[in-house]
N, C-alpha and C positions, 0 to 999 in steps of 0.2 A: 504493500500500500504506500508506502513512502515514497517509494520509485516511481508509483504511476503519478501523485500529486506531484513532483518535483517536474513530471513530465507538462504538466499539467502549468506549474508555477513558470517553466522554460516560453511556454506557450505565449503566457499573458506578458509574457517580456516581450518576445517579438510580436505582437500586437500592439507594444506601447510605440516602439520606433514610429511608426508615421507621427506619432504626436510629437516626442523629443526629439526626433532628427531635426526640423526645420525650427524647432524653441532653441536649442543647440549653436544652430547657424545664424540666428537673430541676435543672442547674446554672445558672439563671439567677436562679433561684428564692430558693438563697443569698444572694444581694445584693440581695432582695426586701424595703422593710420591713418590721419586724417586725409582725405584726399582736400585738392581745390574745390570739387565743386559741393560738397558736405560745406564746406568751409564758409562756403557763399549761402548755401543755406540755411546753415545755422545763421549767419549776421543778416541774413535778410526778411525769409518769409518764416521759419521757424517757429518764433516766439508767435507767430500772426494764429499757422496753422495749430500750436497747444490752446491760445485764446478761443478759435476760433470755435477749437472741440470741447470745450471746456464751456463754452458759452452753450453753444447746442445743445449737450448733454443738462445744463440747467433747466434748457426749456423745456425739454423731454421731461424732465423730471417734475416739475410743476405740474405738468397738463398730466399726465400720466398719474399722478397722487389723486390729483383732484377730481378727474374723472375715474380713475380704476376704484379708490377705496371713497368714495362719495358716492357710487351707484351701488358700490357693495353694499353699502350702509343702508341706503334705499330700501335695494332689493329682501336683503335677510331681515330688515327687523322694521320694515311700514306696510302697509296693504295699502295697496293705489290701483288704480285701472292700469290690465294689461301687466302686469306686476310678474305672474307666469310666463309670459311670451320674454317678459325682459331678461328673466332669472338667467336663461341662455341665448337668448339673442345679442346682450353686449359681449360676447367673447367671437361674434362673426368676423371684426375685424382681423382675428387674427391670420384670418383664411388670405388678405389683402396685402401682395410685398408692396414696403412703401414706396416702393420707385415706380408700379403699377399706379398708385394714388398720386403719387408726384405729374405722372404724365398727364390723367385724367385733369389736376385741377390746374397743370399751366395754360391747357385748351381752355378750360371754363372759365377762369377767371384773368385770361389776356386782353388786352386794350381793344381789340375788335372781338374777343368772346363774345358767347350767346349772354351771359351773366350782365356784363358793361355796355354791351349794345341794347338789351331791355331797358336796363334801366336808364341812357340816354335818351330811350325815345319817349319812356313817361315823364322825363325832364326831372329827374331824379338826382340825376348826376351830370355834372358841368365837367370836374373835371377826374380823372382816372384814380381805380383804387389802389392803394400799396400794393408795389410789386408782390407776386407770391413768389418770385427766383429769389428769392435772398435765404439771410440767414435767420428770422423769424418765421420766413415760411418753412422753410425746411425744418424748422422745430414744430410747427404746428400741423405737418403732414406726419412724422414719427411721433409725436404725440397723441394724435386719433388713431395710426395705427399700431401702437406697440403697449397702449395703457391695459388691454387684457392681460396682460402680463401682471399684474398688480391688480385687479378686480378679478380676476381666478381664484388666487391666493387667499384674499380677503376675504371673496364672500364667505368662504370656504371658512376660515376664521370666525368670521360673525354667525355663520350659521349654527357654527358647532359647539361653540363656548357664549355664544351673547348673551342665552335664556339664562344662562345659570346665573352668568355675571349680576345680570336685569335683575334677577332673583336676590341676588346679596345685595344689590343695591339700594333696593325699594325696601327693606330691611331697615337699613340705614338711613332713610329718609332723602336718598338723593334726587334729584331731579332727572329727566330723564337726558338732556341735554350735558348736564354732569357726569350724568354713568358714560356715557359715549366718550368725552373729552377725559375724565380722569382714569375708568376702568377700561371701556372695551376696547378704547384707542391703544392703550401703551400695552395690550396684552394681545392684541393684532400684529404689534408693530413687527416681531421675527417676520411670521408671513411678507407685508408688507415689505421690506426691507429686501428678503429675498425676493417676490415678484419685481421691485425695484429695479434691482442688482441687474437681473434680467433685462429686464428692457434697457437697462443704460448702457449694456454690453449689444446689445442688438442697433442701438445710436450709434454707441463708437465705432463699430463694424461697416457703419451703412455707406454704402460709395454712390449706389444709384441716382438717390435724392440728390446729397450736397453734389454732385458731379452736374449732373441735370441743371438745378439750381445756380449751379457757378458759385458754393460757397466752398472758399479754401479752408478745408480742416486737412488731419493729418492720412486721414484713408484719401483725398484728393489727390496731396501732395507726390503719396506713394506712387501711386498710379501714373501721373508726369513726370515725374522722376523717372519712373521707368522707360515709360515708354516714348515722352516727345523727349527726353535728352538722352535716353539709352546710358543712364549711370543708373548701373544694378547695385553696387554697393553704399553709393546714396540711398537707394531707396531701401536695402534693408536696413541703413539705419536710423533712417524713419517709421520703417515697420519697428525697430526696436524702442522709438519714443513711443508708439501705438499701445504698442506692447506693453511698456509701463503703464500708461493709463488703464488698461483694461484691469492689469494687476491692482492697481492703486484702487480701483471700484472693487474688484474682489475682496483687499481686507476692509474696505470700508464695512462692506456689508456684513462682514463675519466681523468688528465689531460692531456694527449696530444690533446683533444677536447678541453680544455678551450678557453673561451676566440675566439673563432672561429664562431663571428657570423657577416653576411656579407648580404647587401641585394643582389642580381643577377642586372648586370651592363644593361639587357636587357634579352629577353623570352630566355625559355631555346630552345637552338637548335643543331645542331649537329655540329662537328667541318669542318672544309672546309680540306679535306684533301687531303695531299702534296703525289703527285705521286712521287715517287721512282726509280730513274731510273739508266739504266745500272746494275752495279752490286750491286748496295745497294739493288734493289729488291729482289735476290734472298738470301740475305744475310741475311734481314729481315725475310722470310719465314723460311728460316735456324734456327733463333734465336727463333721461333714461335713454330720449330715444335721438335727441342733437347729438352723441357720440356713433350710433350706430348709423343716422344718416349720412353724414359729413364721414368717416373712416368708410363706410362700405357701398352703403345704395347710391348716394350721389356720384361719387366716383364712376361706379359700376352700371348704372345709365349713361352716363357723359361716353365709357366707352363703347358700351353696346349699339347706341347711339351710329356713333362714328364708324362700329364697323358694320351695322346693317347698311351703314348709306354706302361707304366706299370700302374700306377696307383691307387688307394686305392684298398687292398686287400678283401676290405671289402663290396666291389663295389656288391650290390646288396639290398636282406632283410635287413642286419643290417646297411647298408648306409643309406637304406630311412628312419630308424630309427631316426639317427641324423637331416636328411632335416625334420622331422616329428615333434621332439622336437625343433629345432629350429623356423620353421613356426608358432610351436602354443603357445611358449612365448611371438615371435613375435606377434601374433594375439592379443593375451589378452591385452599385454603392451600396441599397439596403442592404440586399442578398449578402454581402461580405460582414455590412453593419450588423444584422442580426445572429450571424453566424457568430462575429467574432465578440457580441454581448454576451450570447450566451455561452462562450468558452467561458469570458470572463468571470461571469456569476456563479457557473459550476465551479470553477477553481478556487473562487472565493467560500464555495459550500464542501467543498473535500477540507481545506484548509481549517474551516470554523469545526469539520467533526473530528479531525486530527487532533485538534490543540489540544495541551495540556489540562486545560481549563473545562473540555466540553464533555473531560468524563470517560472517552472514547480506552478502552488500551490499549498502550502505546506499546506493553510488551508486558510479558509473563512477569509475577510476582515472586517467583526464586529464579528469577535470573537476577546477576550481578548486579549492584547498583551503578555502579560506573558505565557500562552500557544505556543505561535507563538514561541516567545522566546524560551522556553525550548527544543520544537521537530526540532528548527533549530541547536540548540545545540548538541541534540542527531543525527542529519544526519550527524552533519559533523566529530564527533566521530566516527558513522560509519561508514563514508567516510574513515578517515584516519586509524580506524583496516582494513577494505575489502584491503586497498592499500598494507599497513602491509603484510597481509595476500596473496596476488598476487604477490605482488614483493618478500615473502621468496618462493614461489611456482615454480618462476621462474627460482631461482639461480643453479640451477641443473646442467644446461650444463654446467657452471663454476667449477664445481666439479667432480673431477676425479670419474670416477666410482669407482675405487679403496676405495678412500677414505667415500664415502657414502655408500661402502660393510664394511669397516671395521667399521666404526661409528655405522653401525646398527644390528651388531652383539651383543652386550653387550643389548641394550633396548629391543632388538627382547627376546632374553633367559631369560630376567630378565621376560616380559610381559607372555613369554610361560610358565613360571612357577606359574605363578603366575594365570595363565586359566588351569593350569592342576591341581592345588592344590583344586581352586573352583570346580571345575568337580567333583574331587574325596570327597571335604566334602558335598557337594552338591546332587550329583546325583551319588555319589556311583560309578564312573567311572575312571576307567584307565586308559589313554590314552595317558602319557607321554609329549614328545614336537609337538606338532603338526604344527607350523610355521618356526620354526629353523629348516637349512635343507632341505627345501621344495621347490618346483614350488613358490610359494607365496611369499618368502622371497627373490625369486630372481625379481620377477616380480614389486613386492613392488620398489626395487631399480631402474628397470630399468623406471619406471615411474616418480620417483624423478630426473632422470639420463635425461630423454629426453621430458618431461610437456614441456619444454621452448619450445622446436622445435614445439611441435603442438600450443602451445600458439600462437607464431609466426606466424604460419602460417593463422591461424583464426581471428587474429588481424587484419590484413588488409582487410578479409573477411566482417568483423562485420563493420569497420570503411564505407565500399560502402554502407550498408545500409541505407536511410536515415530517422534519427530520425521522418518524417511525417508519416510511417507508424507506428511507436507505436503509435504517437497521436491518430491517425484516427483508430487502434485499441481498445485502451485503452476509447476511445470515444462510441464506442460499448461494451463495459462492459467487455471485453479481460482481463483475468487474464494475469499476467508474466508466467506463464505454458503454458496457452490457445497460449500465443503472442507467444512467442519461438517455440513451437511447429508447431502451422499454419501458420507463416510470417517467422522468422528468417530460421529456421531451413532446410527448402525448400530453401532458397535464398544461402545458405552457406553449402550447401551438397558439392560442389564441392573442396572449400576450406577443408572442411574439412576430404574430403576421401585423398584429398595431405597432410598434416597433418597428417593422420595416416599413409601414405606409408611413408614417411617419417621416421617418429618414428618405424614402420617394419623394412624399412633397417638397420638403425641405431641399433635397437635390433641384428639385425642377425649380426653384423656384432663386435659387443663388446664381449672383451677379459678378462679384469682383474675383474670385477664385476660376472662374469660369472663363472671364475674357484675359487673364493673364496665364491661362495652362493649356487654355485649350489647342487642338492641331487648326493648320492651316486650313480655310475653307469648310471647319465644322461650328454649324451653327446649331444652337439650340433655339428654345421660345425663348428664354431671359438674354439672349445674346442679342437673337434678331429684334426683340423690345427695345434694346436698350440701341441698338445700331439703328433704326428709325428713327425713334426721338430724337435721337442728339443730334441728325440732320431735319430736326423741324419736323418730321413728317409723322405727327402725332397722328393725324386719323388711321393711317397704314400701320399703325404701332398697335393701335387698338385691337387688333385680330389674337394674334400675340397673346396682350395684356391682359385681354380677355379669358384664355384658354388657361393661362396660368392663374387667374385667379378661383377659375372655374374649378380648377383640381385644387387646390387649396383648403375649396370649401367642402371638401369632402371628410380630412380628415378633422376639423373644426367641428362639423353637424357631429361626428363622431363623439367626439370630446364634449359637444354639450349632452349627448344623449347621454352620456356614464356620467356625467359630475352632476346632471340636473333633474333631464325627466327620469331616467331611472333610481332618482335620490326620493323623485316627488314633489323637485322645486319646494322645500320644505320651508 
């Protein structure tokens, strides 16, 4: 058994590589000399693109508070009209990448839009409204679409702990207005802070919008750097100021969880909610339903719109081309994503029945102590690389796709040369670069880029299992192959075909990892979306925009059917 876990611990290490190789070449980068043109960027636009990201991510964070856990609040503890429909309708947004919303609202609200030519003609408006290309717009297009990030979490918090809170507090003669702001706020706030965390990592990531936009942050910066001045190690070491930010929001957010540990005052139950009456009801509904129109329906008429009238010119053979490439990066990425979850989690479940601790024996009781000793030694070594090795596996979603395209550029070329060199002394063959440039290279990242999400999701799959069936397995002479295969694996199908739709949407729907890995002449839907727009030609973009957001909302209806109507919208 040892040998097969160690097989097993071997595994999750070379699974972790996609993630540490290109974090590896981002932080090496720092202690790289300075070149001239780093030199010129740092004294010039630099400090512009940390403001610039730094200012974004504030607005995200605003709008994204105020609408995620203000509609939570709403939804789990008032009765207003439509109160159900909302309980899952405000996490639609999530179905919508922001650069699809971005495109939508630069048509609708441009100085000859359908929006400013209305209202010129009811003589409403003399003169034109705040551009939406800036950098307030670009926070209030990731703010309607990234705030379910933070209203998922919440409601989720208020629904489960609010009634009891309500219950201590009415006790206590508090007001209801008071239990919110003293109790149910600061005992939401872990959630909160994590759906946060979230979304401000999905801001600092975003290239679409601010690109589109024309606002210089530091995913902009990367991106020209690379590609209009062709300095790579400029631009990885902007991916490495990237980089620090995302890290910088990471401990923020682990501490704003400090220190936040509470037993529950009584069972968790649902909160006793206050009907609403006269006009607060429908003021509420009002306030419920301005995030869902403005993040999803507006947008998604404006394109619809634009692609029944005209539409991708391309609209036929070389269309299905794109849905073709895109489908079967998608495909492979899950397909590897959910494979290599669930190594993960098995390895972490042989590991947790091994240990010391879990009771399991580790060896016969009149054998030598100094043996016992030594292989308790080496489990818990193993123990701590398998973790090592899980927890770098996972850090992915924390990392710009940008940034783990640019990091794996340099170790990809170096390794490709170095398998083209052996080939040809070897075996006499030519062959050039065969990874750099490829399907492979893009796929490679998008697996580092979204492991966690399938992790995730197979995590709590694996956790309902319980540990009586390895016993009573492994009692019958069940290898860890034999056990996974005929017990887990049947038990966790269903976890983990979510897990890979998941990781599909998410592929189809990534922008900056995509146009910097992808091969020549391979277009996806998020490539040909974004190669329209930036030549203006937003109606023709819409076909695209559309199809991506369409599959989106697939696994979003998902996700509200398990968190809500099948909760009861409680």
């Amino acid at each position: 058994m040892p040998r097969a876990s160690s097989a097993w611990t071997l595994g999750a290490l070379a699974i972790a590589l996609p993630i540490a190789v290109p974090i590896a070449a981002i932080l090496l980068n720092f202690a790289a000399p300075e070149s001239a043109v780093w030199a010129h960027l740092r004294e010039t636009v630099l400090l512009e693109y940390l403001l610039n990201t730094v200012a974004l991510l504030m607005m995200v964070a605003i709008l994204a508070l105020f609408l995620g856990a203000g509609c939570a609040w709403l939804v789990a503890t008032k009765e207003f009209p439509g109160r159900r429909v909302f309980a899952w309708a405000l996490i639609l947004p999530f179905a919508a990448p922001a650069y699809v919303v971005a495109y939508a609202y630069a048509d609708l609200l441009a100085y000859a839009g359908p929006l400013q030519a209305w209202l010129r003609e009811l003589d409403l408006l003399r003169e034109g409204l705040p551009a939406i290309r800036s950098l307030p717009g670009a926070g209030l297009v990731l703010g309607f679409t990234l705030y379910p990030y933070v209203y998922l979490l919440a409601y989720v918090a208020f629904a489960d702990r609010a009634g009891a809170l309500a219950e201590a507090a009415r006790t206590l003669g508090a007001s209801p207005r008071r239990a919110f702001v003293s109790i149910a706020l600061p005992q939401a706030r872990p959630a909160i802070a994590g759906g946060l965390a979230l979304a401000l990592m999905e801001a600092a990531a975003d290239f679409g919008v601010v690109d589109f936009f024309g606002v210089p942050t530091l995913t902009n910066g990367i991106f020209r750097t690379w590609y209009a001045q062709g300095e790579h190690q400029a631009a990885m070491q902007l991916a490495g100021w990237l980089f620090l930010v995302v890290a910088a929001l990471v401990v923020l957010e682990q501490l704003a969880r400090r220190g936040l540990r509470a037993n529950p005052v009584s069972r968790n139950m649902p909160p006793p909610r206050t009907p609403l009456a006269g006009w607060r009801g429908p003021l509420a509904a009002l306030a419920c339903a301005v995030p869902i129109v403005l993040g999803l329906l507006l947008p998604a008429a404006t394109l619809l719109r634009h692609a029944l009238v005209s539409g991708d010119p391309s609209f036929g053979a070389t269309f299905i081309s794109y849905v073709a490439n895109s489908v079967a990066v998608a495909t492979i990425a899950a397909a590897l994503a959910g494979l290599c979850a669930l190594w993960l989690n098995y390895a972490l479940r042989l590991q947790a029945l091994r240990s010391p601790q879990s009771g399991a024996p580790l060896m016969r009781k009149d054998q030598p102590a100094s043996p016992r000793a030594a292989l308790t030694r080496f489990l818990t070594a193993q123990a701590r690389l398998l973790r090592l090795g899980v927890r770098t596996a996972t850090l992915g979603y924390a990392i710009p796709g940008m940034v783990l395209a640019v990091g794996l550029i340099g170790p990809l070329t170096a390794f490709d040369k170095q398998l083209a060199g052996w080939l040809e002394s070897i075996l006499g063959i030519r062959t050039g670069l065969l990874l750099t440039g490829s399907v492979a290279a893009l796929v490679f990242v998008y697996l580092a880029r979204f492991l966690t999400v399938a992790f995730n999701s197979l995590e709590g799959g694996m956790a309902r299992v319980h540990p009586n069936y390895d016993s009573a397995a492994r009692s019958l002479g069940s290898s860890p192959g034999g056990l996974l295969a005929r017990v887990h694996l049947p038990l966790l199908t269903p976890a983990l075909l979510t897990a890979m739709l998941l990781v599909f949407v998410d592929v189809i729907k990534e922008l900056p990892a995509t146009l910097i890995l992808r091969p020549f002449n391979f277009e996806t839907l998020a490539t040909r979306a974004y190669r329209l727009a930036s030549d203006e030609r937003l109606a023709e973009a819409s076909t695209a925009s559309l199809m991506i957001l369409a599959v989106g909302l697939v696994p979003t209806l998902a996700l509200g059917w398990r968190n809500f109507a099948a909760r009861g919208s409680r």
